[in-house]
DRENTORKOL-3810 file (N, C-alpha, C; in nm, 4 decimals):
REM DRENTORKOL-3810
@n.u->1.9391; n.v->-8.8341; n.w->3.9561; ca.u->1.9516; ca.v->-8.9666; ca.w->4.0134; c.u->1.9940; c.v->-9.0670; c.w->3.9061
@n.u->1.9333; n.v->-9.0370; n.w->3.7645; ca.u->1.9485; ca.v->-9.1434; ca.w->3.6877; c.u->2.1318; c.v->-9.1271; c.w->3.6397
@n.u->2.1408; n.v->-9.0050; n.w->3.6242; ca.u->2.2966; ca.v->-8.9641; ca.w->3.5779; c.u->2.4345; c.v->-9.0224; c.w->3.7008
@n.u->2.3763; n.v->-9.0223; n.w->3.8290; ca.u->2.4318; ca.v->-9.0852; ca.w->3.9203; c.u->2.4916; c.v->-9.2544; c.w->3.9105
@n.u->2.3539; n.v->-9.3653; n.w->3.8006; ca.u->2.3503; ca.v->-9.4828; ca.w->3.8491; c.u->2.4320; c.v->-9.4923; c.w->3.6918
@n.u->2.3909; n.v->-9.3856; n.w->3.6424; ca.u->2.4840; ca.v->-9.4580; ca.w->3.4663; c.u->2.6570; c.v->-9.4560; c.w->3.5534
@n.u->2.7164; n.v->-9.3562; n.w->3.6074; ca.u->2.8106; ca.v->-9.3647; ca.w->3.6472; c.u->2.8439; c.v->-9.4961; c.w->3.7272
@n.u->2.7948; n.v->-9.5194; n.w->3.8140; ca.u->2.7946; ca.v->-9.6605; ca.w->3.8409; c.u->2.7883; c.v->-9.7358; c.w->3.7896
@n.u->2.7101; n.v->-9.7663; n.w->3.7057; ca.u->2.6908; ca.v->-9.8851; ca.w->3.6345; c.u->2.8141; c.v->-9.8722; c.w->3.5261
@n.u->2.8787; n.v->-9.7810; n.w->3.4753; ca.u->3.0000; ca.v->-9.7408; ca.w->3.4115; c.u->3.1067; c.v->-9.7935; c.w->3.4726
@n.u->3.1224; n.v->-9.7976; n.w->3.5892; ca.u->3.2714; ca.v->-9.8237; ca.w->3.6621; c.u->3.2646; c.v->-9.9759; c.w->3.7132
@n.u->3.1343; n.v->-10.0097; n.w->3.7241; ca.u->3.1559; ca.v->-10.1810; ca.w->3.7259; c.u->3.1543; c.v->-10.2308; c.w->3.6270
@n.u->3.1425; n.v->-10.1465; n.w->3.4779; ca.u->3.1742; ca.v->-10.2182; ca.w->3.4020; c.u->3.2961; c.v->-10.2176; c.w->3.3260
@n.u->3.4018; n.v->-10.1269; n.w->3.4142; ca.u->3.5181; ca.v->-10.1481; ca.w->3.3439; c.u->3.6014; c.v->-10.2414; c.w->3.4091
@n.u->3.7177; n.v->-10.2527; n.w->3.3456; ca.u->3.7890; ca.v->-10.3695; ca.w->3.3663; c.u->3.8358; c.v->-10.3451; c.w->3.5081
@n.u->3.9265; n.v->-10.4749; n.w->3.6032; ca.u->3.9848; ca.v->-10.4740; ca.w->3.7016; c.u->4.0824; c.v->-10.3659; c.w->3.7084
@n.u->4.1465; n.v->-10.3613; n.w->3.6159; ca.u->4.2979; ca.v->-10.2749; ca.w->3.6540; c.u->4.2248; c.v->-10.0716; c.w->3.6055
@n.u->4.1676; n.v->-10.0557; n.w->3.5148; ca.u->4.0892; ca.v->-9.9443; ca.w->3.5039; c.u->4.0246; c.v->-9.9571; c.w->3.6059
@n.u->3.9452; n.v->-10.0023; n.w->3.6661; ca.u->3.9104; ca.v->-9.9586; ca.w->3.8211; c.u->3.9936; c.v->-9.9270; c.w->3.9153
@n.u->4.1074; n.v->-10.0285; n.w->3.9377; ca.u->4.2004; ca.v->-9.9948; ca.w->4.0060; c.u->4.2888; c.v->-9.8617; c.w->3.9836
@n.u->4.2970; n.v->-9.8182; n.w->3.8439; ca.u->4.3821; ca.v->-9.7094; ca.w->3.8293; c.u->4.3024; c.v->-9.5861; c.w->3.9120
@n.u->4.1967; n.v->-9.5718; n.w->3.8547; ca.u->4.0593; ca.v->-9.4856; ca.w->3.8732; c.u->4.0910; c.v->-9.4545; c.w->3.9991
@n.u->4.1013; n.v->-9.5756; n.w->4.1114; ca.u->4.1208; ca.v->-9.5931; ca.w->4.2785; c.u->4.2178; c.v->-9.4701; c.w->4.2995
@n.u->4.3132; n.v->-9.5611; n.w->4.2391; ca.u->4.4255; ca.v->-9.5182; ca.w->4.2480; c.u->4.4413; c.v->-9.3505; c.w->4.2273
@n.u->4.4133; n.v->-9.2965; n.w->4.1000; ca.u->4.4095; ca.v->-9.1674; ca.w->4.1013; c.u->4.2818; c.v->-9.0605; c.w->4.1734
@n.u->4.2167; n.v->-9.0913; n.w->4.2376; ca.u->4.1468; ca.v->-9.0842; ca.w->4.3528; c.u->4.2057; c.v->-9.0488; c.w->4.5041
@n.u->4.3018; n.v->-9.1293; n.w->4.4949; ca.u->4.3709; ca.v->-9.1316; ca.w->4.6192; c.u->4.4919; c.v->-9.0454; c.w->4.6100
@n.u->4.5419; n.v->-9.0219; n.w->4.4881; ca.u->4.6305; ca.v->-8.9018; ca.w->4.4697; c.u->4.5702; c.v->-8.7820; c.w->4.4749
@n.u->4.4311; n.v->-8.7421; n.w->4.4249; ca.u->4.3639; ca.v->-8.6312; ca.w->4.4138; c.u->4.3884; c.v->-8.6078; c.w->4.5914
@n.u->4.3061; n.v->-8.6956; n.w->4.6642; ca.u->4.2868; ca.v->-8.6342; ca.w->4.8232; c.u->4.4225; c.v->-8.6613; c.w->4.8839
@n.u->4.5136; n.v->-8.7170; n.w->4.7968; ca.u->4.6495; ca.v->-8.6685; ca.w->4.8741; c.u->4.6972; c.v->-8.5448; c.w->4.8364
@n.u->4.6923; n.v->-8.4849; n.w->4.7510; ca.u->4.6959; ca.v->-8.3495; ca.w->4.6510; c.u->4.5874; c.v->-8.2325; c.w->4.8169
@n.u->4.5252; n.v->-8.3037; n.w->4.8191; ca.u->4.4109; ca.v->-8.2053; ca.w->4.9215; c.u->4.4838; c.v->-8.2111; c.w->5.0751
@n.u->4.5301; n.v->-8.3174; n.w->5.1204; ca.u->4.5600; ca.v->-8.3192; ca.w->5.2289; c.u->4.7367; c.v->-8.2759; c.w->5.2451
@n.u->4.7467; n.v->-8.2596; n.w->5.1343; ca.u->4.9035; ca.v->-8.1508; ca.w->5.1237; c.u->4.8979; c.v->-8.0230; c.w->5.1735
@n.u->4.8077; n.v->-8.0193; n.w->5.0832; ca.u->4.7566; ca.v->-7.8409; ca.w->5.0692; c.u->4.6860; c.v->-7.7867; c.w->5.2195
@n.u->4.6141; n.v->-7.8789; n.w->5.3033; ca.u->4.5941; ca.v->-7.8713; ca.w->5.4486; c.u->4.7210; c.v->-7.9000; c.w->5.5111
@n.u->4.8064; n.v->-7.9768; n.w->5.4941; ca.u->4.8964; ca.v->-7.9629; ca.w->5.6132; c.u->5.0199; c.v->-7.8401; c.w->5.5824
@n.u->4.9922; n.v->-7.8087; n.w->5.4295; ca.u->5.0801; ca.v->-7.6434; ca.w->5.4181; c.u->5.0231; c.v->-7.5272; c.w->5.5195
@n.u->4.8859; n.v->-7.5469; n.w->5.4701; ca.u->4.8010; ca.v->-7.4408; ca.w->5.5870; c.u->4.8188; c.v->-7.4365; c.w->5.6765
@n.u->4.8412; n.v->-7.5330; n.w->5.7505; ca.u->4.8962; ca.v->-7.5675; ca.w->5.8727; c.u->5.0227; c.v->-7.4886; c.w->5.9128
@n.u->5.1157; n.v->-7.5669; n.w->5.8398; ca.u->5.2503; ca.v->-7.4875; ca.w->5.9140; c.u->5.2613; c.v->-7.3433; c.w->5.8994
@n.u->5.2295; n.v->-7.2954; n.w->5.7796; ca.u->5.2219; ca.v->-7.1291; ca.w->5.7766; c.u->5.1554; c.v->-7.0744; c.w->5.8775
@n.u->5.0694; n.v->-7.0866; n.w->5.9852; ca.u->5.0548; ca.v->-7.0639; ca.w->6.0849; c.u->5.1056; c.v->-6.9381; c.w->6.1094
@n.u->5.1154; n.v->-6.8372; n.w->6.1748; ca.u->5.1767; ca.v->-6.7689; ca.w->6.2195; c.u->5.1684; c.v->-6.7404; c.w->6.4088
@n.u->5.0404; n.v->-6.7188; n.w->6.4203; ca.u->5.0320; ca.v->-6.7526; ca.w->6.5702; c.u->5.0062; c.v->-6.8754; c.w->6.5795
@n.u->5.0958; n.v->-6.9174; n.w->6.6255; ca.u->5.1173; ca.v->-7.0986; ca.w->6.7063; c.u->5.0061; c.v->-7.1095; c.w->6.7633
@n.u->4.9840; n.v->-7.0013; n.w->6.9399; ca.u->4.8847; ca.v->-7.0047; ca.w->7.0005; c.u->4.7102; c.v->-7.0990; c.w->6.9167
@n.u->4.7032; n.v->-7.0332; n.w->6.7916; ca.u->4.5950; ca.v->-7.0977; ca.w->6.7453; c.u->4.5919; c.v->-7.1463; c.w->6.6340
@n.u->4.7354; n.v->-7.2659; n.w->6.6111; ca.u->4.7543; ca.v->-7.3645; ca.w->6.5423; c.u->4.6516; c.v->-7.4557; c.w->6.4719
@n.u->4.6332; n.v->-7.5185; n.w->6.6147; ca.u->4.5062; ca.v->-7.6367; ca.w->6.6151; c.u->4.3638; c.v->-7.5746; c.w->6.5834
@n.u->4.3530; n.v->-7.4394; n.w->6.5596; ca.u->4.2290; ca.v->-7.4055; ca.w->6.4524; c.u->4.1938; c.v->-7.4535; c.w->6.3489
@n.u->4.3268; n.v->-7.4849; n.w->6.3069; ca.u->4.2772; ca.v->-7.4977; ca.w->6.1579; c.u->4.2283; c.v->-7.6667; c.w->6.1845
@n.u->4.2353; n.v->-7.7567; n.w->6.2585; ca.u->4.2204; ca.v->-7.8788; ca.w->6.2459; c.u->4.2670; c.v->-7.9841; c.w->6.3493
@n.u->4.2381; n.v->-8.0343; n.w->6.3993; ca.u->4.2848; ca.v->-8.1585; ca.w->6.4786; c.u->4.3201; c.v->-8.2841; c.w->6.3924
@n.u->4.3208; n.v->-8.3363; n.w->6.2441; ca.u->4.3463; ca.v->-8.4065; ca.w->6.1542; c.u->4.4656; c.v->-8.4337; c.w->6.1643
@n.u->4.5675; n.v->-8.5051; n.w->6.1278; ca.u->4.6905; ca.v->-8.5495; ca.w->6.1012; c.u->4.6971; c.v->-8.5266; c.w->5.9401
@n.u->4.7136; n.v->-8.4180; n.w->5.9081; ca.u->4.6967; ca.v->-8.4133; ca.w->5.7252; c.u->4.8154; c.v->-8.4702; c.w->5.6825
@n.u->4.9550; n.v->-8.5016; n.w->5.7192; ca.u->5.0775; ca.v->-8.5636; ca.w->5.7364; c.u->5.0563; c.v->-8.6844; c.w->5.6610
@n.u->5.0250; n.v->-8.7565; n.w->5.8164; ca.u->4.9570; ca.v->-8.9297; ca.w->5.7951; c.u->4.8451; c.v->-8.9391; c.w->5.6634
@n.u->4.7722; n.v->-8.8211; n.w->5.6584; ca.u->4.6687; ca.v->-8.8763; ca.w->5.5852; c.u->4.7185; c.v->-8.8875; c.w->5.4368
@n.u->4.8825; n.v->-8.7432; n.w->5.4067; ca.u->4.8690; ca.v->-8.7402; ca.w->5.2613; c.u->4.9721; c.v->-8.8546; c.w->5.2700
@n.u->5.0504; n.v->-8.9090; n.w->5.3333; ca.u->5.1462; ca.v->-9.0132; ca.w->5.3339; c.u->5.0734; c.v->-9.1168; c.w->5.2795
@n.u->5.0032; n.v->-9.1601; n.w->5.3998; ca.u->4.9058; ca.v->-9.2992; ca.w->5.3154; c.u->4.8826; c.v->-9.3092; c.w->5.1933
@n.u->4.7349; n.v->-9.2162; n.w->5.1885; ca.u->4.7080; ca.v->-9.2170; ca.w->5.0563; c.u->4.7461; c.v->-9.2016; c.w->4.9105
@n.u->4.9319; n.v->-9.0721; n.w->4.9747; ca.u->5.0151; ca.v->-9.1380; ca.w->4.8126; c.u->5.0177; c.v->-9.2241; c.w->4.8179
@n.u->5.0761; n.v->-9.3482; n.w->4.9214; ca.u->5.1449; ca.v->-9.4341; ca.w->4.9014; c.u->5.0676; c.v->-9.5576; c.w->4.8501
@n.u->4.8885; n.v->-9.5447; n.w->4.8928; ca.u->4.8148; ca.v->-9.6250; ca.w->4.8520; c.u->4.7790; c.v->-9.6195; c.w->4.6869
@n.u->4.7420; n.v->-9.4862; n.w->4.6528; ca.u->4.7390; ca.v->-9.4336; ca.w->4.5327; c.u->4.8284; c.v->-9.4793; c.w->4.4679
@n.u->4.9573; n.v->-9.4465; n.w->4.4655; ca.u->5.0866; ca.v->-9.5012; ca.w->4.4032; c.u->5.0572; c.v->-9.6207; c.w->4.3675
@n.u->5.0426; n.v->-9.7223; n.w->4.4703; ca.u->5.0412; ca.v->-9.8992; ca.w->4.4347; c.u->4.9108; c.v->-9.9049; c.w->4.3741
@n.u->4.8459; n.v->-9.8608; n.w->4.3601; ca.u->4.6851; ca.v->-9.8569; ca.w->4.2657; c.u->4.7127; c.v->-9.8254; c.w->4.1495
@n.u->4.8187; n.v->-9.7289; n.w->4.1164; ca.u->4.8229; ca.v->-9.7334; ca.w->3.9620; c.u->4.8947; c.v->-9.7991; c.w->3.9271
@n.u->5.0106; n.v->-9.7968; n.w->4.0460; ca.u->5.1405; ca.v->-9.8730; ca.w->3.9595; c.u->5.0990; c.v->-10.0669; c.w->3.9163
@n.u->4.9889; n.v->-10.1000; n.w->3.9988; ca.u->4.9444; ca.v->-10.2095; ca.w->3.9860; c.u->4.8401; c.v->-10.1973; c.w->3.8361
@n.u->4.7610; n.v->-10.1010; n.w->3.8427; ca.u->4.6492; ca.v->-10.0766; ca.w->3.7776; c.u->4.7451; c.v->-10.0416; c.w->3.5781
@n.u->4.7809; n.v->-9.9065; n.w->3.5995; ca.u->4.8095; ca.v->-9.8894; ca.w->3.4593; c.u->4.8976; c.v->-9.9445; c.w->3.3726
@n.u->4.9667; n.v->-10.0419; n.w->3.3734; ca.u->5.0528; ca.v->-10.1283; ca.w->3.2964; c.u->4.8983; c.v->-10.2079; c.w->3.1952
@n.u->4.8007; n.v->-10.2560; n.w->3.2625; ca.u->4.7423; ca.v->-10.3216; ca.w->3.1975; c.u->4.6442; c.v->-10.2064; c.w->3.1295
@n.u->4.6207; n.v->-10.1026; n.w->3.1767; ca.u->4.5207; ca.v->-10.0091; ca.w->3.1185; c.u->4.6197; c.v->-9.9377; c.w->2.9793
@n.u->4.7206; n.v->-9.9595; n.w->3.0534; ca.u->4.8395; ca.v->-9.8430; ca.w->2.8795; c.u->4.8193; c.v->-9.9548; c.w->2.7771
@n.u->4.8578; n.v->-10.0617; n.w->2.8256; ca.u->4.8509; ca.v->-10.1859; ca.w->2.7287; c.u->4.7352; c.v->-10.2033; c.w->2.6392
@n.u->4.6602; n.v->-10.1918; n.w->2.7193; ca.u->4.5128; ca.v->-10.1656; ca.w->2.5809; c.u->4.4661; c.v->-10.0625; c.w->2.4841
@n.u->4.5908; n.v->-9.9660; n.w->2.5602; ca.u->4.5826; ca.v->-9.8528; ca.w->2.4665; c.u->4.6283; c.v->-9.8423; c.w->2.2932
END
């Protein structure tokens, strides 16, 4: 529990745009995941039981979230490289 709140208390204490990157590569990870489900998907072989694998839109979901991810870093790491 205590190893849980240092992490927290870690990420509010970094800066705006390091949080934001953080977001940001977060949202690439589960777009990275929701790729890899909608591959599963089409390899399919019996159609008939397609929709086994999921009723999700893994499509929509990895679309978004690059695209959210993307503007999270691209907003975020200019100021995080800069301090580097």
């Amino acid at each position: 529990m205590r190893r849980r709140m240092d992490i927290f208390a870690q990420f509010e204490l970094l800066s705006d745009a390091a949080q934001l990157a953080l977001v940001g590569g977060m949202f690439w990870v589960f777009a990275g995941f929701a790729g890899m489900m909608e591959r599963r998907r089409a390899k399919r072989r019996d159609l008939a039981r397609l929709e086994q694998v999921g009723w999700i839109p893994w499509l929509t979901l990895f679309m978004l979230a690059a695209i959210v991810g993307g503007g999270c870093l691209a907003l975020g790491l200019p100021a995080v490289l800069g301090r580097l």
